[in-house]
C-alpha positions as CSV (number, residue, x, y, z in Angstrom):
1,X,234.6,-100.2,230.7
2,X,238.3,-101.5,230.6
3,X,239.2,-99.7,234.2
4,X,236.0,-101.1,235.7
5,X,236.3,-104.3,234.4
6,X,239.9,-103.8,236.1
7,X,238.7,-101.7,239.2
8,X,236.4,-104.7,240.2
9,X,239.3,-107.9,238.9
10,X,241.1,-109.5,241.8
11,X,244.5,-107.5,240.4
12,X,242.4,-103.9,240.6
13,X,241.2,-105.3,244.5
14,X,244.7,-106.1,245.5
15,X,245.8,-102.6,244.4
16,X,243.2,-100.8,246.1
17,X,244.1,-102.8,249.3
18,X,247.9,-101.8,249.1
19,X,246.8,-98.5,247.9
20,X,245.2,-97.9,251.1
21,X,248.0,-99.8,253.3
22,X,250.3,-97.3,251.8
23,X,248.2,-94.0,252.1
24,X,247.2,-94.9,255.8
25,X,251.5,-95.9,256.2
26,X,252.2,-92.5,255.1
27,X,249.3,-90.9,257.0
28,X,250.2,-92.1,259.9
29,X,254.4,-92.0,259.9
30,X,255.6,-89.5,257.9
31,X,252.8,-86.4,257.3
32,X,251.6,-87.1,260.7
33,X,249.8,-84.1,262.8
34,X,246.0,-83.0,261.3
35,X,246.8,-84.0,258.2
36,X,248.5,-87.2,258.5
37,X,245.6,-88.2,260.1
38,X,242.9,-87.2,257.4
39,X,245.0,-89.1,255.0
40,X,245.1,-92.3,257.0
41,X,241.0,-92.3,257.5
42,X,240.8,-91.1,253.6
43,X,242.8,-94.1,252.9
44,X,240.2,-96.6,254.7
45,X,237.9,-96.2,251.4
46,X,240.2,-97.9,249.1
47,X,241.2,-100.3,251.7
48,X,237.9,-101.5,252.5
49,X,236.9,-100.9,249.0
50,X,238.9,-104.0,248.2
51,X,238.6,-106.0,251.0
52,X,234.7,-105.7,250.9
53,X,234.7,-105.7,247.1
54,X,233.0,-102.8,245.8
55,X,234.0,-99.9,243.3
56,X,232.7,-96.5,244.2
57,X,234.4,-95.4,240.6
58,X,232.4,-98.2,239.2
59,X,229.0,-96.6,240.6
60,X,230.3,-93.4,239.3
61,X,230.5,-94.3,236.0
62,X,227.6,-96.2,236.0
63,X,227.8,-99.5,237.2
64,X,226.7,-101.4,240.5
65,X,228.4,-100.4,243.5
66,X,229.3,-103.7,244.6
67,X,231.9,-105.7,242.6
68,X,230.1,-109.2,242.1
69,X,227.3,-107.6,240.5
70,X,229.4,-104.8,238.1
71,X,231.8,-108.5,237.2
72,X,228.4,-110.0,236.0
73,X,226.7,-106.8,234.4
74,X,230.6,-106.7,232.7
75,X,230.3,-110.1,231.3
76,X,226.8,-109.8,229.9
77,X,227.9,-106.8,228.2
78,X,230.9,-109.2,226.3
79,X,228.8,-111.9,226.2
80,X,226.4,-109.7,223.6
81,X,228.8,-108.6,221.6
């Protein structure tokens, strides 16, 4: 629960965003060829993971796919504690 709650914060967005910055920068300028290129298209999931806000690790463990809705299923599940 701790890395979703995470996963789906504005800090665990932002990471994903650079994440995918960085794995598309190194894709693209310093693997390069075949390979270079399947890392920069593999790196548009975490980048449009967090600029479109939602957590496909989030859905795999069980919780909605997009972020606004696993943040309020999160905070019901504190709130009842």
């Amino acid at each position: 629960m701790a890395f979703v709650t995470f996963m789906t914060g504005n800090t665990g967005r932002m990471l994903r965003i650079i994440a995918g910055i960085v794995l598309m920068t190194v894709g693209v300028l310093v693997v390069k060829d075949t390979l270079g290129t399947v890392l920069a298209v593999v790196a548009l999931i975490p980048l449009a993971g967090g600029v479109l806000d939602f957590c496909i690790v989030g859905a795999v463990l069980g919780y909605p796919f997009r972020g606004a809705a696993a943040r309020e299923q999160l905070a019901r599940k504190r709130q009842s504690r």
